[in-house]
N, C-alpha and C positions, 0 to 999 in steps of 0.2 A: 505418542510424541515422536518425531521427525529428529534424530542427530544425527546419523549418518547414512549416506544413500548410496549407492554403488560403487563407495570406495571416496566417495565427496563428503567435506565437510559441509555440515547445513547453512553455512553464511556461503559459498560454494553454489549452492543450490538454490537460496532464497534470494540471491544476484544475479542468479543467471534468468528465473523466476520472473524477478520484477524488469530488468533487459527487455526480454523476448515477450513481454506482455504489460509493458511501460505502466506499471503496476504500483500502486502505492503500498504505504505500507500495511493499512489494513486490509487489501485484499488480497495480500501475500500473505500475513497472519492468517487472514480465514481459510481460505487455501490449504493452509499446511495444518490448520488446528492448532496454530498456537498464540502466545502473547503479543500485542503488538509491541508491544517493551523488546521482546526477545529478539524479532522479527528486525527492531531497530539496532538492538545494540548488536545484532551477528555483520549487518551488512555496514554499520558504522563503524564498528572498534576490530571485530574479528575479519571481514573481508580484507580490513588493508593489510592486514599481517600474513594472510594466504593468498593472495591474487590482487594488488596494487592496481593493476591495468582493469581490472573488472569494477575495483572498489572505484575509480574514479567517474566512470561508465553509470554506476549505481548514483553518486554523488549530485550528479546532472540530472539524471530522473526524478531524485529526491528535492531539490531544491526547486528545480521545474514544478512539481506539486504540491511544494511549499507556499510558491510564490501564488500557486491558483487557488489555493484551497478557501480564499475569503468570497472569489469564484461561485465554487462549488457548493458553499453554508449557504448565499442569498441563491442560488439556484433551484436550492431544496425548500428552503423559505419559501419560497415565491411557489412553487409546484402545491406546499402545503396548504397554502391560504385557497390557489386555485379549486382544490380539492374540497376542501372545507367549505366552499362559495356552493361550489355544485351539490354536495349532497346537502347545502340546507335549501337549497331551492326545489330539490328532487322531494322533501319533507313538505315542502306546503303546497 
């Protein structure tokens, strides 16, 4: 487990993380190997109280992938079905 990194705290790390790689937050969790809960409350609660100007940076990416995420579920729906079309065709 990831808590501190070269003198940076891990909400520090997992801002700068999700910034430079416009990253949600489960693949800032996988990433780092840890919880998405954790992932959320470092860059939610603990960012604003270490770096204000990063926490609001983060806030925008977060909400940004909020707003897509209904998006992103019929996107993966839809890839599912296509998938499931083809290998029952590839079967008969």
């Amino acid at each position: 487990m990831m808590y501190i990194s070269a003198g940076k705290e891990r909400c520090t790390v997992l801002g700068a993380y999700i910034i430079e790689n416009n990253a949600t937050v489960r693949v800032a969790a996988k990433r780092f190997g840890i919880s998405k809960s954790t992932v959320h409350k470092d860059v939610t609660q603990n960012l604003r109280r270490v770096n204000k100007a990063m926490y609001f940076e983060v806030k925008k990416i977060l909400e940004k992938n909020k707003s897509e995420r209904h998006l992103r579920g019929g996107e993966a729906t839809r890839k599912k079905y296509i998938r499931k079309k083809e290998e029952s065709s590839v079967a008969d």
